[in-house]
C-alpha positions as CSV (number, residue, x, y, z in Angstrom):
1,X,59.7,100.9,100.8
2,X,58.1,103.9,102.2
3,X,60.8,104.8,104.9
4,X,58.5,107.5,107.0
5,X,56.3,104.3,108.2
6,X,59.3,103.7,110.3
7,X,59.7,107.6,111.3
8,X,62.2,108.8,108.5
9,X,62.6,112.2,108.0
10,X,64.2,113.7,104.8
11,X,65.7,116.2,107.7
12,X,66.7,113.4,109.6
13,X,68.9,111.9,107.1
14,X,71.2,114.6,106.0
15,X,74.4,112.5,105.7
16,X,77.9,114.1,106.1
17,X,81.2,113.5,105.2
18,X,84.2,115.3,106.5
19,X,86.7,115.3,103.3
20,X,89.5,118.0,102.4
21,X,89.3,120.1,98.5
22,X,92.1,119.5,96.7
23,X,91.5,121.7,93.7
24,X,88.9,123.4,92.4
25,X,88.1,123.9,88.7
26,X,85.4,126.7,87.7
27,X,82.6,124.9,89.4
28,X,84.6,121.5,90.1
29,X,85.7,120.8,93.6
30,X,88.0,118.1,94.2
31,X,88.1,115.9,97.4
32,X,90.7,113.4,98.9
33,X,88.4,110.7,98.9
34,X,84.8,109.6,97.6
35,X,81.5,110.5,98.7
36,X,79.6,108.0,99.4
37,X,75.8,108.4,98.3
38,X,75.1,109.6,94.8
39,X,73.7,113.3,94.6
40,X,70.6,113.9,93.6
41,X,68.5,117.4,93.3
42,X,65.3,116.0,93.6
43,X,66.3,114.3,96.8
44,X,67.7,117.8,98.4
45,X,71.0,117.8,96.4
46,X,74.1,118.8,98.9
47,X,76.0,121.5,100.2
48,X,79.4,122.0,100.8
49,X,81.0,124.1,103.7
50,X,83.7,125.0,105.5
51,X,83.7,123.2,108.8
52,X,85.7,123.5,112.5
53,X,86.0,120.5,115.0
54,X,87.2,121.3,118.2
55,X,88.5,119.3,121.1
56,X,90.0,116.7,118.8
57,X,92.9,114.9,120.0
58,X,95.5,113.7,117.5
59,X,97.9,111.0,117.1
60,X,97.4,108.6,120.2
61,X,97.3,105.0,120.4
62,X,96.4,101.3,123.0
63,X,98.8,99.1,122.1
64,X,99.8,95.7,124.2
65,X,97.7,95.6,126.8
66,X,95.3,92.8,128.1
67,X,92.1,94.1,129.8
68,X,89.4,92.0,131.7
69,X,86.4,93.6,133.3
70,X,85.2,92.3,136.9
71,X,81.7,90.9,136.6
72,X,79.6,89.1,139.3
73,X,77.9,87.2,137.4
74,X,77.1,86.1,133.5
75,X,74.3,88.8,133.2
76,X,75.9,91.2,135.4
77,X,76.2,94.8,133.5
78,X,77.4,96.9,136.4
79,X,80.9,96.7,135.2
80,X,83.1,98.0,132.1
81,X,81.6,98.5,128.8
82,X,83.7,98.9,126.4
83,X,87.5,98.4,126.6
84,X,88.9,101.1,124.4
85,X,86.5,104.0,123.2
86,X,88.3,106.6,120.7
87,X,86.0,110.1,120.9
88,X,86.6,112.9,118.6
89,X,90.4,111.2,117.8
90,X,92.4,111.8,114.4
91,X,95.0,109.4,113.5
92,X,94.9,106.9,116.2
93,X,95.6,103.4,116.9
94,X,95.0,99.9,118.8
95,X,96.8,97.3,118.7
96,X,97.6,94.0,120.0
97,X,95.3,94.4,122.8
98,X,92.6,91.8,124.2
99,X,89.8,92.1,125.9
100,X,87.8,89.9,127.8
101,X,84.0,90.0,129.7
102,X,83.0,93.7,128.6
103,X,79.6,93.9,128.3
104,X,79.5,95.7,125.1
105,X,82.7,95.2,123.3
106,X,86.3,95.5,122.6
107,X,86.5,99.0,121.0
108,X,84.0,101.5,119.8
109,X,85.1,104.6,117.8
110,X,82.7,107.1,118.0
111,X,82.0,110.9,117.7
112,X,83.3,111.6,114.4
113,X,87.1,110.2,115.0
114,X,89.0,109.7,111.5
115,X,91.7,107.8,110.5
116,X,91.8,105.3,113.0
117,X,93.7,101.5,112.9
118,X,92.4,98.3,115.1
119,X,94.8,95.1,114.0
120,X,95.7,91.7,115.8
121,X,92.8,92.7,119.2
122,X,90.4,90.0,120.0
123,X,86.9,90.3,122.2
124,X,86.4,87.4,124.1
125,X,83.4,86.2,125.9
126,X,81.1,89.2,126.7
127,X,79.2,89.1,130.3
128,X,76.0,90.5,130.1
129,X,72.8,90.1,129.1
130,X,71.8,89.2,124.7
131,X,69.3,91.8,124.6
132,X,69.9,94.7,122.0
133,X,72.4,97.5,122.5
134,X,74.7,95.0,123.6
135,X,77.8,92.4,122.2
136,X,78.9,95.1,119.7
137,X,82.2,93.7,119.5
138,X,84.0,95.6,117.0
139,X,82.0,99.3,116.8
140,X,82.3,102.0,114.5
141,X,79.8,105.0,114.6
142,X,79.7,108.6,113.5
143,X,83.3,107.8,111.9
144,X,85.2,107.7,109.1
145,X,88.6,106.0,107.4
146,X,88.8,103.2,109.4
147,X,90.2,99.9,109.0
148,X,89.8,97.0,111.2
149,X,92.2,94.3,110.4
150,X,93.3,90.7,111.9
151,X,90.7,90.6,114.5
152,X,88.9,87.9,116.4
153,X,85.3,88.3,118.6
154,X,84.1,85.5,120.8
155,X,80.4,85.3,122.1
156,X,79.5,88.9,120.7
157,X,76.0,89.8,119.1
158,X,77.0,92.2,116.7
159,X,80.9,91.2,115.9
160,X,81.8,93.6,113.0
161,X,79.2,96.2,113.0
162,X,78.3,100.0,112.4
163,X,75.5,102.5,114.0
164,X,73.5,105.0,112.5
165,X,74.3,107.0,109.8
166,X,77.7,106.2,109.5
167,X,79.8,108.2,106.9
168,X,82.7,105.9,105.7
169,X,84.7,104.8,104.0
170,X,85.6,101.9,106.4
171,X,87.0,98.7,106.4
172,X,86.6,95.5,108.1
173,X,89.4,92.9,106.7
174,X,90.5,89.1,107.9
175,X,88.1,89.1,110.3
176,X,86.9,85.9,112.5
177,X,83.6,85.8,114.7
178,X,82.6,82.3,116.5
179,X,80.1,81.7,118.9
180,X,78.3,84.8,117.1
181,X,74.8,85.5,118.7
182,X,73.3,88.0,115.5
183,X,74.4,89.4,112.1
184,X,77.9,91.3,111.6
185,X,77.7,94.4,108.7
186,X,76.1,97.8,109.0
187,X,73.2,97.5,111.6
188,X,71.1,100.7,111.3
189,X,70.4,103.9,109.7
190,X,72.1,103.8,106.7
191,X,75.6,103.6,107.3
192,X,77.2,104.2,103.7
193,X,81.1,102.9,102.1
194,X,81.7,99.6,103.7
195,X,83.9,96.8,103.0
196,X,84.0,93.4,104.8
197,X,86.4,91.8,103.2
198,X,87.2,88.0,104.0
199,X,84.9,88.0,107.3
200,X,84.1,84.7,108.8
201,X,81.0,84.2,111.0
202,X,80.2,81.2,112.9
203,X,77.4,80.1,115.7
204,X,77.8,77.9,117.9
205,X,78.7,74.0,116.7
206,X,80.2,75.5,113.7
207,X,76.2,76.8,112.4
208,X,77.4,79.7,109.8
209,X,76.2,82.9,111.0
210,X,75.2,86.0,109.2
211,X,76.5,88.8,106.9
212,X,73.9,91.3,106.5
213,X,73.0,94.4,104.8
214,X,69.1,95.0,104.5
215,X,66.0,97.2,105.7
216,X,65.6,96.5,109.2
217,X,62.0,98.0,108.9
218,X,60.7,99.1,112.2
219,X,63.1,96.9,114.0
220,X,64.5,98.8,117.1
221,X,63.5,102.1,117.2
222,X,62.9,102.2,113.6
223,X,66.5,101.1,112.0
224,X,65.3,101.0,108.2
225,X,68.1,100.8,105.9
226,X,71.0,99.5,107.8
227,X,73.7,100.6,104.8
228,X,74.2,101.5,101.2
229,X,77.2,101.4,99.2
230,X,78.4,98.1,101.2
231,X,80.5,95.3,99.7
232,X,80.8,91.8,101.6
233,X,84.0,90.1,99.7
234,X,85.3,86.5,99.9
235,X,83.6,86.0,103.4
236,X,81.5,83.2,105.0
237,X,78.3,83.4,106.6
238,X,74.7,83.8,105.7
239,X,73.8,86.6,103.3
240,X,71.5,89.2,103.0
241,X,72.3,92.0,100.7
242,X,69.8,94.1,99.9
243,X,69.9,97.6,97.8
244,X,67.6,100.5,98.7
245,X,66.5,102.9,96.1
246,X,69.4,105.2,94.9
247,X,72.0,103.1,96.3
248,X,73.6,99.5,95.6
249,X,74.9,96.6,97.9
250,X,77.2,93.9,97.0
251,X,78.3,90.6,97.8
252,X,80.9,89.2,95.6
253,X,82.8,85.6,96.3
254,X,80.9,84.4,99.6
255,X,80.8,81.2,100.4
256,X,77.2,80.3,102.6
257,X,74.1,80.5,102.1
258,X,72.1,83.6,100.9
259,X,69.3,84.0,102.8
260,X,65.4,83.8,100.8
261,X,63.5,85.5,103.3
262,X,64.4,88.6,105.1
263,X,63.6,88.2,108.6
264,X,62.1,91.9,108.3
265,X,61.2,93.4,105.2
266,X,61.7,91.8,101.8
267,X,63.4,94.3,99.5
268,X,65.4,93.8,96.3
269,X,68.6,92.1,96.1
270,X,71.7,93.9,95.6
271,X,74.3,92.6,93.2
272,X,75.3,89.2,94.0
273,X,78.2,87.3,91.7
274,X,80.2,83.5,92.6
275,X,77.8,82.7,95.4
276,X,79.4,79.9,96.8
277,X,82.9,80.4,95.5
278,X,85.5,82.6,96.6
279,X,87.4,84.9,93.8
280,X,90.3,86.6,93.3
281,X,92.3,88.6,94.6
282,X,91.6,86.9,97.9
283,X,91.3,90.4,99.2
284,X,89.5,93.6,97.5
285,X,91.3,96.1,100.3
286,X,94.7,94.8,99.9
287,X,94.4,94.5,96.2
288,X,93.5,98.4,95.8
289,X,96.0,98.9,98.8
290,X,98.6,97.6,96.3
291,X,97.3,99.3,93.5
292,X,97.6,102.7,95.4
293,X,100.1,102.1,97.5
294,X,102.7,100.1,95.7
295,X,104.0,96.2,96.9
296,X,106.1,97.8,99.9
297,X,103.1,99.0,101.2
298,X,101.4,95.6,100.9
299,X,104.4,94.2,102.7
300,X,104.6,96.5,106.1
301,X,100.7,95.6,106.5
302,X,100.6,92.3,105.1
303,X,101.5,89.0,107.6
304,X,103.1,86.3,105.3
305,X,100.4,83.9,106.5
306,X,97.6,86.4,105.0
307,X,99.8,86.1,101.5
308,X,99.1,82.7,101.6
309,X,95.3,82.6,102.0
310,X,92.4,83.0,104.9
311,X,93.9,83.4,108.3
312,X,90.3,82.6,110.2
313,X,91.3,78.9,111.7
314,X,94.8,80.7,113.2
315,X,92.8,83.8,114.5
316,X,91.0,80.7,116.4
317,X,93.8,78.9,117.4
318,X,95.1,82.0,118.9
319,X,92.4,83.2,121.0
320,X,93.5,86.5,122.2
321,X,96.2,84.7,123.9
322,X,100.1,87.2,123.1
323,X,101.2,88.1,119.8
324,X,99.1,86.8,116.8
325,X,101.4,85.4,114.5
326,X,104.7,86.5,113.8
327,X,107.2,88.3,115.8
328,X,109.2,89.6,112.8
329,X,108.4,90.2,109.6
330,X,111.2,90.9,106.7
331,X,110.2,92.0,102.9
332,X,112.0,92.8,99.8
333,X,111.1,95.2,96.9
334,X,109.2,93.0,94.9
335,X,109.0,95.9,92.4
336,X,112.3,95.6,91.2
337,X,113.5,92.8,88.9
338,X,116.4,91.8,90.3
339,X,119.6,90.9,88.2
340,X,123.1,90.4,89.2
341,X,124.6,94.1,90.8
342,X,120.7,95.4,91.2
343,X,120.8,97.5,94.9
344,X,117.3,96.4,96.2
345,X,115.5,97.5,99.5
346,X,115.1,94.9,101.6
347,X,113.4,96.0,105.3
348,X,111.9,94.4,108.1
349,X,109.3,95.3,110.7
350,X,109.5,94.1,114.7
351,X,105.8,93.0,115.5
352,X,106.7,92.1,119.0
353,X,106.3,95.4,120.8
354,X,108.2,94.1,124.2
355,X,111.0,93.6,121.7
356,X,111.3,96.6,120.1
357,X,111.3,98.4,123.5
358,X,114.6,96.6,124.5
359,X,115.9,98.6,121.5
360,X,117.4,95.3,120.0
361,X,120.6,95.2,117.9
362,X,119.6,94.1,114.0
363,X,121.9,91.7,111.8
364,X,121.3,90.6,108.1
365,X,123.1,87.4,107.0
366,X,123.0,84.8,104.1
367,X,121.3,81.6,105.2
368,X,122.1,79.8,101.5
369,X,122.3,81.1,98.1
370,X,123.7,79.6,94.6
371,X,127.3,78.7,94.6
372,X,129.9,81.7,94.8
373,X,127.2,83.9,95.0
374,X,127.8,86.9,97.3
375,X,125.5,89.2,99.1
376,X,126.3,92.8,99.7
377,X,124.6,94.8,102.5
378,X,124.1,98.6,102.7
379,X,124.5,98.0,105.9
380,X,123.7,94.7,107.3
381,X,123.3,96.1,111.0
382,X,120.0,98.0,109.9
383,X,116.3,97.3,110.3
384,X,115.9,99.0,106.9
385,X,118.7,98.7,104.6
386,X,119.4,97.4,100.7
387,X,121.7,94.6,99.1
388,X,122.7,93.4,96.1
389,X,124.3,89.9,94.6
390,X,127.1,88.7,92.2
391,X,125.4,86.3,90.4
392,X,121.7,85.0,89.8
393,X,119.5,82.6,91.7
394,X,117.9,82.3,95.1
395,X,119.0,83.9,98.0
396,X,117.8,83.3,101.2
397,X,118.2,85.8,103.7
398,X,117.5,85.8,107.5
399,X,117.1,89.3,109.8
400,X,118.1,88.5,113.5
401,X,116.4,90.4,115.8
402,X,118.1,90.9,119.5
403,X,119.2,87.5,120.5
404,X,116.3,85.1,119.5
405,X,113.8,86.6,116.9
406,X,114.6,85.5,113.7
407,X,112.7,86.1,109.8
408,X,113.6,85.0,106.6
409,X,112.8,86.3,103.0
410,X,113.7,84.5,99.9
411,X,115.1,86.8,97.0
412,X,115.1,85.6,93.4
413,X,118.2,87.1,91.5
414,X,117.5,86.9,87.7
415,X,120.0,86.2,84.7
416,X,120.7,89.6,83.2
417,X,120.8,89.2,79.5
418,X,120.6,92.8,78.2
């Protein structure tokens, strides 16, 4: 489509992304990460320069913390806004917070903040009115490298969502919205490098809600192109995927329908593959986290219940309401084959933040394991330690934490034939 019949300017869409050169080659330059729109000349080309951000904070984090807003009534909008807001914020966190009755949402990270982490928070039953610029439950805008992980909106509009022009890459993963009101994904203004991986969106009386990337036309104030370069993976909901001209969408392994008709302005569809069918890996951001990272990596971020498939009916059951899930978590180096005498790492990570501030004692132990076999600790008193056995089979192993958290890891210990 002609994008100036909804007020697009070629000046108006300069899109930037902050990134750091790691080499340069005669006239190759090297970035940490991707940019996310291909390059054209004869659409402007690009420009690289050296760039200072001031005011930044760095390395600051919510974590643990329930907040409820005082409303008078359920359209009232003289009270809080948002929760959390993160402005102009390098490597920062929120965690295991809830919020409940903002009018716009549980966290927005704005104002070209970087690096930032949202896992196990919850935004639960909005007051305010359902009129636009409102029920943006989980917000990104003007920001880059974030992930969103293990997070559960309740009555929002727009649950998983991103504003205009939005650099990315970001990250929206085990997600679950219900009593949704409008369309999660990138809303406006061509938000570019997005991932919504296993994203569940629901109405109300279980009506599937919608997953959308598309040309909003002159809805709004003229939002156009809501995104480009935007995968929806293994979710559930309605789908719209769209791809503008010079850019691709995707939607790989969702289950719902996909919808025929654009509800504003019918464009061509994106790549679509296993409609209807989820495919593996269950994940696409775990999968290149392991890939990248290595398995240790998958297990400090990884809750065993998300190893074992979709966590959307527990992020329901839980409701905002303490910890999600589990207290402790305990890993081993699945890296390493394990024969009898191998030293493996074995680790563990304390989820329960009132706990870890009691600075609790740690204790490794054998809870069963193949007869005469032995288990030797590095150090069986440390969160973090490694071990090795006398003899092949399974070894179950538990991690006390303090006096009454407990995890357990199962460790198969191979025959060594060499």
């Amino acid at each position: 489509s002609d994008m100036s019949q909804y007020g697009w300017t070629t000046t108006g869409y300069d899109l930037e992304w902050r990134r750091t050169i790691t080499a340069v080659i005669g006239n190759q330059i090297t970035f940490d990460a991707p940019i996310l729109q291909a390059i054209e000349a004869v659409y402007g080309g690009a420009s690289v320069r050296k760039y200072t951000f001031d005011a930044e904070i760095e390395n600051v984090g919510i974590e643990n913390i329930r907040l409820e807003s005082a409303y008078a009534s359920d359209t009232d909008e003289n009270h809080g806004k948002s929760a959390v807001l993160f402005q102009r914020v390098i490597n920062g966190w929120m965690r295991q917070v809830t919020a409940k009755y903002f009018w716009f949402g549980a966290v927005s990270i704005v104002t070209n903040s970087m690096y930032i982490t949202v896992e196990d928070s919850a935004m639960l039953d909005h007051k305010g009115t359902l009129s636009g610029g409102r029920r943006y439950s989980f917000n990104v805008d003007d920001s880059q490298f974030v992930l969103m992980q293990r997070c559960l909106a309740a009555n929002g509009r727009h649950d998983f969502v991103s504003g205009s022009r939005t650099p990315g890459p970001n990250v929206w993963v085990d997600g679950s919205a219900i009593l949704s009101n409008s369309d999660s994904g990138p809303h406006h203004r061509y938000a570019t490098g997005q991932l919504y991986d296993q994203i569940k969106v629901k109405e109300a009386n279980g009506v599937e809600g919608q997953l959308y990337v598309r040309n909003r036309g002159s809805s709004g104030s003229g939002h156009g192109w809501s995104g480009a370069q935007v995968m929806f993976w293994n979710s559930e909901a309605m789908i719209i995927a769209s791809s503008p001209n010079g850019a691709m969408n995707y939607a790989v392994g969702n289950v719902g329908t996909y919808n025929p008709v654009d509800p504003d302005v019918q464009e061509p569809r994106g790549i679509i593959q296993s409609l209807g069918s989820h495919v593996t890996p269950r994940s696409l951001y775990y999968s290149q986290l392991k890939d990248r990272m290595g398995a240790t990596a998958m297990n400090t971020q990884l809750l065993p219940a998300q190893k074992q498939g979709n966590i959307w009916s527990l992020l329901e059951s839980w409701n905002g309401e303490g910890l999600f899930l589990d207290s402790v978590i305990v890993w081993y180096d699945e890296s390493v084959v394990v024969n009898p005498g191998t030293l493996v790492s074995i680790g563990g990570t304390v989820r329960d933040l009132n706990l870890m501030e009691a600075s609790p004692s740690f204790l490794w132990s054998v809870l069963s394991g193949p007869n005469g076999g032995i288990a030797s600790f590095g150090d069986a008193t440390s969160l973090n330690t490694a071990v090795s056995f006398s003899t092949s089979g399974i070894y179950k192993l538990e991690l006390t934490v303090g006096d009454t958290a407990f995890a357990t890891v199962d460790i198969p210990v191979e025959v060594d034939f060499s």
